[in-house]
KOLDRENSE-756632 format. One record per residue (C-alpha): residue number from 1; y, x, z. Coordinates in Angstrom, 2 decimals, decimal comma. Each point is the difference from the previous one (the first is absolute). Example, Ala and Ser with C-alpha at 12.3 -4.5 7.8 and 13.67 -1.06 7.14 Angstrom:
! residues 2
NODE   num         y         x         z
NODE     1     -4,50     12,30      7,80
NODE     2      3,44      1,37     -0,66
! end
This chain:
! residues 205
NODE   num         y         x         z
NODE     1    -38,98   -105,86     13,15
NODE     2     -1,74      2,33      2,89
NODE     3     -2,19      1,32     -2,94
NODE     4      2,96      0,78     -2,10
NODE     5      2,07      1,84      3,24
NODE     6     -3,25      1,75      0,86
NODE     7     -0,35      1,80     -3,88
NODE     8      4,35      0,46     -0,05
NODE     9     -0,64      2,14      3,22
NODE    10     -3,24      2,04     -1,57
NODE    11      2,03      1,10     -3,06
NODE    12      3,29      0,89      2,18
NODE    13     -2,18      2,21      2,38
NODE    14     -1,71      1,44     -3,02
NODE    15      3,14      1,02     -1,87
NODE    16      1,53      1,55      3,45
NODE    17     -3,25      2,05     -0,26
NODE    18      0,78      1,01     -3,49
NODE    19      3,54      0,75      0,58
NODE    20     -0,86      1,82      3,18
NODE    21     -2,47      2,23     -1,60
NODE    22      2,65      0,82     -2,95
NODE    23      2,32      1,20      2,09
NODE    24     -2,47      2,17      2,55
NODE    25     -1,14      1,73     -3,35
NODE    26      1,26      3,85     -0,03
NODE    27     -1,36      3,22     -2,02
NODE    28      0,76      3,45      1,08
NODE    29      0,48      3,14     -1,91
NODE    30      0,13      3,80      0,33
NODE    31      3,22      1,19     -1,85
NODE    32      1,43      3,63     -0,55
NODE    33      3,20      1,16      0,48
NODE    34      0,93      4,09     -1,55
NODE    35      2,79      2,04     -0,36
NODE    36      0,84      2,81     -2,33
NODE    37      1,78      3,17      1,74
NODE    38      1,61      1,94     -3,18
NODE    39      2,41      2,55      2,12
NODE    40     -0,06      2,12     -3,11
NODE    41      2,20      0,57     -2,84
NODE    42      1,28      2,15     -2,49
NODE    43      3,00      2,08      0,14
NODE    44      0,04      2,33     -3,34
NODE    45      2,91      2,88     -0,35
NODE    46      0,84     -0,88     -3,45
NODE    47      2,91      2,42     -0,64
NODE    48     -0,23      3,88      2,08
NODE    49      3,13      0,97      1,53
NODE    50      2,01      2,53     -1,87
NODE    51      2,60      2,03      0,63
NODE    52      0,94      1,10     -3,39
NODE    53      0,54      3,85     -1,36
NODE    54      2,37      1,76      1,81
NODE    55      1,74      3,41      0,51
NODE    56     -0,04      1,56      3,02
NODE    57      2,41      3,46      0,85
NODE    58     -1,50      1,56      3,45
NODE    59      3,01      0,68      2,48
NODE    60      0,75      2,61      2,76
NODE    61      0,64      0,49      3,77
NODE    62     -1,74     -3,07      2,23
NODE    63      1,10     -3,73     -1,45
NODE    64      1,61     -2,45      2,52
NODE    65     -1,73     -2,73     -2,65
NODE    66     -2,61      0,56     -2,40
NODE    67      0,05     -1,00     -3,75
NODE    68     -1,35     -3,69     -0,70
NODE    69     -0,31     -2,49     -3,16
NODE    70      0,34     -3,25      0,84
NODE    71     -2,10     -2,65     -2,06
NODE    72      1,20     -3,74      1,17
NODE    73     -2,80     -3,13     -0,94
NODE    74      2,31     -0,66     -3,10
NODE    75     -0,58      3,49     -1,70
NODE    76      3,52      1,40      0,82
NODE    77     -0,03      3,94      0,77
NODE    78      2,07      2,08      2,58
NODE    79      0,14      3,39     -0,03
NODE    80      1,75      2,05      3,12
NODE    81      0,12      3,22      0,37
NODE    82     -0,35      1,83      3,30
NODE    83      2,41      0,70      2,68
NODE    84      0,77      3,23      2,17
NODE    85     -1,38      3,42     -0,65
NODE    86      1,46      2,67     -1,99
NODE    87     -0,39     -2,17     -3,34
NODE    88     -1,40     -3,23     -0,48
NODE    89     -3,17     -0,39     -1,85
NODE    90      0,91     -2,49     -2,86
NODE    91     -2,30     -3,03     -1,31
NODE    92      1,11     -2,52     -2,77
NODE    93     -1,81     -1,96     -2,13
NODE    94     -0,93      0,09     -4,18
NODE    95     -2,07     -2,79     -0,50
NODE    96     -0,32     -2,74      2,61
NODE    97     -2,85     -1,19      1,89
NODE    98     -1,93     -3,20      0,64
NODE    99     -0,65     -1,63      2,79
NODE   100     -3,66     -1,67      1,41
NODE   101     -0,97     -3,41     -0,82
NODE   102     -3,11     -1,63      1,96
NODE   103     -1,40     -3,28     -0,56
NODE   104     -2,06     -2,38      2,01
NODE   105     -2,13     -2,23     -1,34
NODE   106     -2,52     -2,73      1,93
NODE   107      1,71      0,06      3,13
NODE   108      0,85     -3,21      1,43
NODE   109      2,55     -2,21     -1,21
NODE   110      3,81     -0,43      1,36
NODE   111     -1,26      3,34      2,76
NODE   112      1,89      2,29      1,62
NODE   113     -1,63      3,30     -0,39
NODE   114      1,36      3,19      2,36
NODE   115      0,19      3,20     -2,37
NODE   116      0,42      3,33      1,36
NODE   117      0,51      3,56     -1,53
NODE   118     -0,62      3,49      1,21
NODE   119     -0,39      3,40     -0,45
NODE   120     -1,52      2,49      2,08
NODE   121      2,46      3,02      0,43
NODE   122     -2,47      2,07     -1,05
NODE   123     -0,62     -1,61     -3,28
NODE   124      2,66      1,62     -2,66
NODE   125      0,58      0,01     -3,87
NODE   126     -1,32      3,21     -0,95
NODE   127     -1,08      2,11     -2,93
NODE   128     -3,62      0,94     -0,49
NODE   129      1,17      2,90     -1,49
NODE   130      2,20      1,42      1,62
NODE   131     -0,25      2,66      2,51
NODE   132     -0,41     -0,17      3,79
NODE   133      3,86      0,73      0,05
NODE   134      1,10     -2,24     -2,20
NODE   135      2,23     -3,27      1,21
NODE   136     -1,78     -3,39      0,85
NODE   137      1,92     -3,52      0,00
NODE   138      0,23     -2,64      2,62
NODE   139      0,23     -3,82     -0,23
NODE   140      1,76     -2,05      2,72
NODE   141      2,14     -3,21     -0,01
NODE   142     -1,94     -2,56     -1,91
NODE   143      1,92     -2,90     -1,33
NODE   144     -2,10     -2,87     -1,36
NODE   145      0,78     -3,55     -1,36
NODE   146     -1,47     -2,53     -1,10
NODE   147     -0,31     -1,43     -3,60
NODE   148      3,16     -3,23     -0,19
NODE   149      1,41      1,26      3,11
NODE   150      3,55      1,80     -0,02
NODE   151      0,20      2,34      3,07
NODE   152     -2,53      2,73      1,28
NODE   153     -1,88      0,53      3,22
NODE   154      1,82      3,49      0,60
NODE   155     -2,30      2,75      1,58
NODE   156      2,31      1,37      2,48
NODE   157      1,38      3,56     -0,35
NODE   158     -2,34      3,12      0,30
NODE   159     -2,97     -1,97      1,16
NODE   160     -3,50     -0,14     -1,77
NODE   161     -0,61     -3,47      0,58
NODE   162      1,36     -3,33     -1,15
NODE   163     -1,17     -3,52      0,99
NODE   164      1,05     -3,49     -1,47
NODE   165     -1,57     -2,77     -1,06
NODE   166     -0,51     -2,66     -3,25
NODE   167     -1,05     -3,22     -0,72
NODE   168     -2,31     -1,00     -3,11
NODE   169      0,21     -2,36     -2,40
NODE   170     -1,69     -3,72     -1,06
NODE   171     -2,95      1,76     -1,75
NODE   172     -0,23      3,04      2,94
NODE   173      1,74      2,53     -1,83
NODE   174      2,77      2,29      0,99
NODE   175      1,26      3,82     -1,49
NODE   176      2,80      2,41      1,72
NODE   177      1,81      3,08     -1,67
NODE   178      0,20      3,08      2,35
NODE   179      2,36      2,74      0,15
NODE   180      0,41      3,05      2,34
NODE   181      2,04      3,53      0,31
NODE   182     -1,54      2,86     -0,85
NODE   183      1,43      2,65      2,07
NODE   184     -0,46      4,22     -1,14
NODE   185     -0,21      2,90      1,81
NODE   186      3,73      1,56     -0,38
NODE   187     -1,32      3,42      0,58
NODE   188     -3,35     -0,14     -2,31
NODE   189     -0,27      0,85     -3,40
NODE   190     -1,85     -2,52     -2,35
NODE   191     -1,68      0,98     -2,81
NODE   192     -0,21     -2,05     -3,23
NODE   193     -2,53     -2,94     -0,05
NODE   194     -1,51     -3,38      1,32
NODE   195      0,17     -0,44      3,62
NODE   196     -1,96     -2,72      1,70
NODE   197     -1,03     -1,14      3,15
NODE   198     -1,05     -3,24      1,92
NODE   199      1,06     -3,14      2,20
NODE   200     -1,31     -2,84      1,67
NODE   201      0,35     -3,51     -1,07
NODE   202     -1,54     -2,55      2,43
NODE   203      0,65     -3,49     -0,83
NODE   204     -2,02     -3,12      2,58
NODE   205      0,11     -3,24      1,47
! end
């Protein structure tokens, strides 16, 4: 029987052993962690905004308000003519414009993205061939709104810079439709022809 209790003890010591060194085992391991910085997109102006063909009548004596077309996001057209003076100098419209469409694509998804538009006062709608003399056009007001949505971010009256914001889609995408006033020089005259000029469109995170 001591035999017996001595060999019972042996094997129970021996499996603690066992047990013990299972458990104390351990393996280490170098791993890598990365990230992917993509602050890029693409924003594409799909659609150039147009005011149309119009007529324009020069006035006479020094305008209270100068001669504008007003092109809203949804491709409506306003003419007004000028106020004050002698005689008004008269705009109106034949064929109606368009307005800008931008799209973003490969931003990131369910974003809001701040969009801002400008133009420097210097910057005008002009012909290249006219002469030195000849009348130049001005943009101010921008409207813009985005694509499903049913109100505007309103540029606000006579400035050169509006600033809103919009939000993109599942897949990252996103477009807006922009619309502005041209305004006319009520005491220039304007020669026949394609007047153009350029803004700023700066869409970011």
């Amino acid at each position: 029987m001591l035999n017996r209790n001595k060999i019972l003890a042996a094997l129970l010591a021996s499996s603690t052993v066992l047990i013990t060194t299972s458990i104390n085992a351990a393996e280490t391991v170098n791993a890598t962690a990365s990230v992917t910085v993509q602050n890029a997109f693409e924003l594409v102006e799909s659609e150039q905004l147009s005011f149309g063909t119009i007529t324009f009548a020069k006035g006479d004596g020094t305008p209270t308000t100068q001669p504008t077309i007003l092109l809203s996001t949804q491709g409506e057209s306003t003419a007004t003519n000028s106020t004050g003076g002698t005689t008004a100098a008269k705009v109106s419209t034949i064929t109606t414009g368009t307005p800008a469409t931008f799209d973003i694509a490969n931003a990131s998804p369910f974003t809001t993205l701040n969009v801002t538009i400008s133009v420097a006062t210097t910057d005008k709608l002009s012909n290249a061939s006219a002469g030195s003399g000849n009348g130049k056009f001005s943009l101010k007001e921008f409207d813009f709104r985005e694509a499903g949505e049913s109100t505007d971010v309103e540029g606000v009256a006579n400035s050169t810079t509006t600033s809103g914001s919009i939000t993109t889609l599942l897949d990252g995408t996103s477009s807006f439709a922009v619309g502005a006033t041209l305004e006319a020089d009520a005491e220039k005259d304007y020669i026949d022809g394609v007047y153009s000029g350029s803004y700023t469109v700066k869409v970011s995170y």
